[in-house]
C-alpha positions as CSV (number, residue, x, y, z in Angstrom):
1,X,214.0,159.0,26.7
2,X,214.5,155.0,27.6
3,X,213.6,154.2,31.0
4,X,216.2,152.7,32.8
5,X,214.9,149.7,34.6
6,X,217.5,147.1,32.6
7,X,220.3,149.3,34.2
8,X,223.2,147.2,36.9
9,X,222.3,150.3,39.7
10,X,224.7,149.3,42.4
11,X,225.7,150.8,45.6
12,X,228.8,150.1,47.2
13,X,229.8,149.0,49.6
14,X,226.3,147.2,49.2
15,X,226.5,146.1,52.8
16,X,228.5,147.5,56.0
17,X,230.1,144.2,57.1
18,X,230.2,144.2,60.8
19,X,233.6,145.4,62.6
20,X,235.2,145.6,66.0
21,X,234.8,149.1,67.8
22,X,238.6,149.0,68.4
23,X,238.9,149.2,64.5
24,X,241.1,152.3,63.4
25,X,239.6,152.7,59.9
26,X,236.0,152.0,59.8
27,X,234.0,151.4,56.4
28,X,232.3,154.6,54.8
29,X,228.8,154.8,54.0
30,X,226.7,156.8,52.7
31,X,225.8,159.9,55.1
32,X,222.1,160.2,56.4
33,X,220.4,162.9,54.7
34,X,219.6,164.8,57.7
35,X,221.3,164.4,61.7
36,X,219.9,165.9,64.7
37,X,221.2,169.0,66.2
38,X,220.8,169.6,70.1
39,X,221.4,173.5,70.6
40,X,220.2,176.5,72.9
41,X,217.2,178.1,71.9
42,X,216.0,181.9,72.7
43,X,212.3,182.4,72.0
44,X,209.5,184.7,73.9
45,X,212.1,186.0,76.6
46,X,213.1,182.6,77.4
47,X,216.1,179.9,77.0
48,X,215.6,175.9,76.6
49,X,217.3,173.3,75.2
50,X,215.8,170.9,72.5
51,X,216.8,169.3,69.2
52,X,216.5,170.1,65.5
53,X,216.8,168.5,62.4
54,X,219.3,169.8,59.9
55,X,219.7,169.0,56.1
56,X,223.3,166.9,55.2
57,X,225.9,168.7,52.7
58,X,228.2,165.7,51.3
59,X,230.6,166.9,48.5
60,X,230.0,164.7,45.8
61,X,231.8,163.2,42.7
62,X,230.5,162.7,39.4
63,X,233.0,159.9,38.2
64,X,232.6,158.9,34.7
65,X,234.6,155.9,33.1
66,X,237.1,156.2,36.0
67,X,237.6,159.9,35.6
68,X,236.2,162.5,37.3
69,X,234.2,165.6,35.6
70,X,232.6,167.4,38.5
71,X,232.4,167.7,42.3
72,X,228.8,169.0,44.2
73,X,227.6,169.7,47.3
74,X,224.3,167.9,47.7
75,X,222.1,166.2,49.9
76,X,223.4,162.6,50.2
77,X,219.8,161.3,49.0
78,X,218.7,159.8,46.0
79,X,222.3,159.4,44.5
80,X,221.0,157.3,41.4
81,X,218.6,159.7,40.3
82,X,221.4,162.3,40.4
83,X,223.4,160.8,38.5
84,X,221.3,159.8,36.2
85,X,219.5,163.5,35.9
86,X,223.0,165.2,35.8
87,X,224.3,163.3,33.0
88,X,221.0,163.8,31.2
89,X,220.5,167.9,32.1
90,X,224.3,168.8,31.6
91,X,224.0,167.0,27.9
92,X,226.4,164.2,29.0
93,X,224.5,161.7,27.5
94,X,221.6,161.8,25.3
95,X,219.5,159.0,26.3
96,X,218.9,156.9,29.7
97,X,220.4,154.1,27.4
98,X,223.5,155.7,27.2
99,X,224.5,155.0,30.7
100,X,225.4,151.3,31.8
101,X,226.0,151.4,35.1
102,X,226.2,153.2,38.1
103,X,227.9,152.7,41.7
104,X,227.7,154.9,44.9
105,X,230.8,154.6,45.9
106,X,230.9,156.4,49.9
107,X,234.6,157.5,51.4
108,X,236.4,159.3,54.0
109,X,235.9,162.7,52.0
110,X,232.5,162.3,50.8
111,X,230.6,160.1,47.8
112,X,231.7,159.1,44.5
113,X,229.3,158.8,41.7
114,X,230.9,155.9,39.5
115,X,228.7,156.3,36.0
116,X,229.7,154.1,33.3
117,X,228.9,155.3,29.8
118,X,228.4,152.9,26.5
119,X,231.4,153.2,24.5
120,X,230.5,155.8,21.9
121,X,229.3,158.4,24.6
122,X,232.4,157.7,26.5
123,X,234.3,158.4,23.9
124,X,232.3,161.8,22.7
125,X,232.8,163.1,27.2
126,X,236.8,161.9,26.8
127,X,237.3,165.0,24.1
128,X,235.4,167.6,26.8
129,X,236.5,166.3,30.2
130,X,236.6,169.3,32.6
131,X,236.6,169.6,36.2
132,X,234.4,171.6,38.7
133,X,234.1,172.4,42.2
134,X,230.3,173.8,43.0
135,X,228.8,175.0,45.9
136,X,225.6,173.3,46.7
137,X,224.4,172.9,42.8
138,X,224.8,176.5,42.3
139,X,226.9,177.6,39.2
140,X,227.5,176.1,35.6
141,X,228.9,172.3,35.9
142,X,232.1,171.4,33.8
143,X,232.5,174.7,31.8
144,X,235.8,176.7,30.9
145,X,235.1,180.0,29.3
146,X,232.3,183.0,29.4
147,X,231.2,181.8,25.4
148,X,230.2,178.1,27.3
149,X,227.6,179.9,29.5
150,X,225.4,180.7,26.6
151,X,225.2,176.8,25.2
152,X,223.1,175.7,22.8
153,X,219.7,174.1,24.0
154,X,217.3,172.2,22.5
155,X,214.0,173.9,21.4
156,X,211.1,172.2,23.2
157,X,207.9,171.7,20.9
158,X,205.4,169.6,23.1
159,X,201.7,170.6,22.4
160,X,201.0,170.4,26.2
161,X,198.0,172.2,27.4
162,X,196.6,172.9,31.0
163,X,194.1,175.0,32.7
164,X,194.8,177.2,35.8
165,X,193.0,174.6,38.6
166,X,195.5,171.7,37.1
167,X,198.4,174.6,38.0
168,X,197.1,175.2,41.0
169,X,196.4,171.7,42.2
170,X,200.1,171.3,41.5
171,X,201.2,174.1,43.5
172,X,198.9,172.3,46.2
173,X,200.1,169.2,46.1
174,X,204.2,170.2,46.6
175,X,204.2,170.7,50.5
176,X,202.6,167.5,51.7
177,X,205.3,165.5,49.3
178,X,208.5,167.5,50.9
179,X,209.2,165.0,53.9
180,X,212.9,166.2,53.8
181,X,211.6,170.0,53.8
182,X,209.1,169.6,56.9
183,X,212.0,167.9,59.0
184,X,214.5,170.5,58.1
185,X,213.2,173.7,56.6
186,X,216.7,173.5,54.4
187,X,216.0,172.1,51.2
188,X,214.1,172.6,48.0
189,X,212.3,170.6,45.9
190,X,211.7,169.9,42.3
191,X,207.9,167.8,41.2
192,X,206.9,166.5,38.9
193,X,202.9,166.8,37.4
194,X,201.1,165.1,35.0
195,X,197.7,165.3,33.8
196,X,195.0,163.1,34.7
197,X,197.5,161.4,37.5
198,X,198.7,164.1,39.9
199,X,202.4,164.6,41.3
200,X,203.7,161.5,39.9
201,X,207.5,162.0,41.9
202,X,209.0,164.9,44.0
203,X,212.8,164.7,44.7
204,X,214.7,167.4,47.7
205,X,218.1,169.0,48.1
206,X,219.4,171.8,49.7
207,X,220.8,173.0,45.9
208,X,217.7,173.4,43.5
209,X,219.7,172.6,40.5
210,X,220.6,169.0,42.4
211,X,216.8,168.8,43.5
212,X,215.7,169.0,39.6
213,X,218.7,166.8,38.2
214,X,217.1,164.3,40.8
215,X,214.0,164.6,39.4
216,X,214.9,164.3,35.9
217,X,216.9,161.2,36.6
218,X,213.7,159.9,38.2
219,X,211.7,160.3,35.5
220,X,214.4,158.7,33.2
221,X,214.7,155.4,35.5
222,X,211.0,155.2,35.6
223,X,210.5,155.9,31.7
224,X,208.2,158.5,32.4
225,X,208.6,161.4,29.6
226,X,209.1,164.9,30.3
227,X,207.1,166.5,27.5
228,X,204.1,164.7,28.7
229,X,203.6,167.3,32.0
230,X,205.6,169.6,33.9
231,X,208.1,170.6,36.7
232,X,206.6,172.5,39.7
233,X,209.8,173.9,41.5
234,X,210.0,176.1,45.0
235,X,213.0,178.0,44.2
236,X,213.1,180.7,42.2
237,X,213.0,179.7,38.0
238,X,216.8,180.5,36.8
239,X,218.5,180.5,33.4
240,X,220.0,176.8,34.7
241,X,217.0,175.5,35.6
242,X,215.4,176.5,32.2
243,X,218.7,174.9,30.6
244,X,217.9,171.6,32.3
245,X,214.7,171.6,31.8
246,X,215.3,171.6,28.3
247,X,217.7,169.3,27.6
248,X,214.6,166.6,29.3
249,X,212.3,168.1,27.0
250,X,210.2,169.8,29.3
251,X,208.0,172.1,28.1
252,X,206.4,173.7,31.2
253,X,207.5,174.9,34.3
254,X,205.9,176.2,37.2
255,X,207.9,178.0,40.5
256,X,207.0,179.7,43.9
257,X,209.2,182.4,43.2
258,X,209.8,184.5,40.0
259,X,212.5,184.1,37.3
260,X,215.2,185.9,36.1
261,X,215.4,187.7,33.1
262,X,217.9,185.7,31.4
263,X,215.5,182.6,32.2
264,X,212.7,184.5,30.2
265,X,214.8,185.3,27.4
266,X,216.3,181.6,27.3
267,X,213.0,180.0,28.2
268,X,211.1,182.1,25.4
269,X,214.0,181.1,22.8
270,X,213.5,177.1,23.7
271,X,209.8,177.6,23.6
272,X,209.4,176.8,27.3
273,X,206.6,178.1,29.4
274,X,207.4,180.2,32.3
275,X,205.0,180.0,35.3
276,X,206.6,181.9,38.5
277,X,205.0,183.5,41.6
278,X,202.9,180.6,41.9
279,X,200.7,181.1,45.1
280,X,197.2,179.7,46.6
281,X,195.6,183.0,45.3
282,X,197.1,182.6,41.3
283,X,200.3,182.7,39.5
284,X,201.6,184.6,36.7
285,X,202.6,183.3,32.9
286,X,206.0,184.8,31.5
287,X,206.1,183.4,28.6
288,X,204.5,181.3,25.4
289,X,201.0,181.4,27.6
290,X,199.5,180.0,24.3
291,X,200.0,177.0,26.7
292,X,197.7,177.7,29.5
293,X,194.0,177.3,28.5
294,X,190.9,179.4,29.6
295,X,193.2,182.9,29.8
């Protein structure tokens, strides 16, 4: 996977010009990913008033070549890496280098994702363009029929090999790297561990699916290779999730909660390990826990 640092990344509008307050029609921006909340509060017998933080939902649009394939609701934070991630989990492109561009285009009814293929790839999404509305990242993205469910995924064959203390120094190290989480107790988030160097990048969003599109984006920008460590999540581990992690080549993931039993049949078919009910006191291995040393 290329990273993506020769990519023309753009956000627009780039700046807010400056504008009367008499002015109808404002610019849009980009929402904030969180806004505070002033509300009534009952706790030990007694009322007060004070203020919360709560997690933004902006629909968003994943725009490619002028045409649009899919609509989210997300977290309107790290747009890039979504974009980027989607396009690579959903099989949209194949490499980081097949994307050209993208813009963060912000409206009235919520944020366009303007991605810009290279001309082959363009050409390969023009013969499957399909349309989705999901609710906050849940579902399958751009998919007609029951037989599309099922699709084909790559079988992941990275040698990677770790010991419980690394998986559990993972685990650790998820909590203090969720800023978004601790402010609003609304969002999950996908990391991202490698050996020898720790959490290298954690991406949040109130969908999980969005949080680990985010991530793999990240990693693509930054030409940082999924085989070479693995995802920790703090959702539960669904047949999605496996899917995406996949199509980056991931060959190990690790969750909070414990995964579905189509995400151990699909994970043990792509030769993924499984990791799920991943607490301070241990975790347990689903599957191919050839992977996990010292058992």
């Amino acid at each position: 996977m290329a990273g993506l640092g020769n990519w023309r990344t753009t956000r627009y509008p780039e700046t807010i010009p400056e504008y009367p307050t008499q002015m109808d029609n404002p610019p849009a921006s980009v929402p904030p990913a969180t806004i505070p909340v002033a509300r009534p509060v009952w706790r030990d017998q007694v009322w007060s008033r004070s203020t919360r933080i709560v997690a933004e939902e902006t629909a968003l649009a994943l725009t490619y070549d002028g045409a649009t394939y899919a609509v989210m609701m997300a977290t309107p934070a790290d747009l890039e890496d979504f974009a980027a991630g989607f396009s690579l989990t959903e099989g949209i492109v194949t490499d980081a280098a097949d994307i050209e561009a993208i813009e963060v285009a912000a409206g009235p009814d919520g944020v366009d994702l303007r991605i810009w293929l290279v001309a082959e790839r363009g050409d390969v999404l023009a013969g499957r363009r399909r349309r989705l509305a999901g609710p906050v990242g849940c579902g399958l993205c751009g998919i007609e029929s029951l037989r599309q469910a099922s699709r084909d995924i790559p079988t992941v064959t990275a040698t990677l090999h770790c010991d419980p203390q690394e998986i559990a120094r993972a685990v650790a190290a998820m909590a203090p790297a969720q800023s978004l989480n601790r402010l609003t107790n609304a969002t999950h988030a996908a990391g991202f561990w490698l050996p020898g160097r720790g959490m290298v990048c954690v991406r949040e969003d109130v969908g999980r699916h969005n949080a680990l599109d985010k991530l793999a984006g990240a990693l693509a920008r930054a030409g940082i290779m999924a085989h070479e460590g693995f995802v920790v999540m703090t959702s539960r581990l669904s047949v999605e999730l496996v899917q995406k992690a996949a199509m980056i080549g991931c060959a190990l993931m690790v969750a909070v909660s414990a995964p579905t039993a189509l995400a151990l049949r699909i994970a043990e078919a792509a030769g993924i390990t499984l990791i799920g009910v991943a607490r301070s006191d241990g975790f347990e291995v689903f599957t191919h826990d050839w992977r996990i040393l010292n058992r």
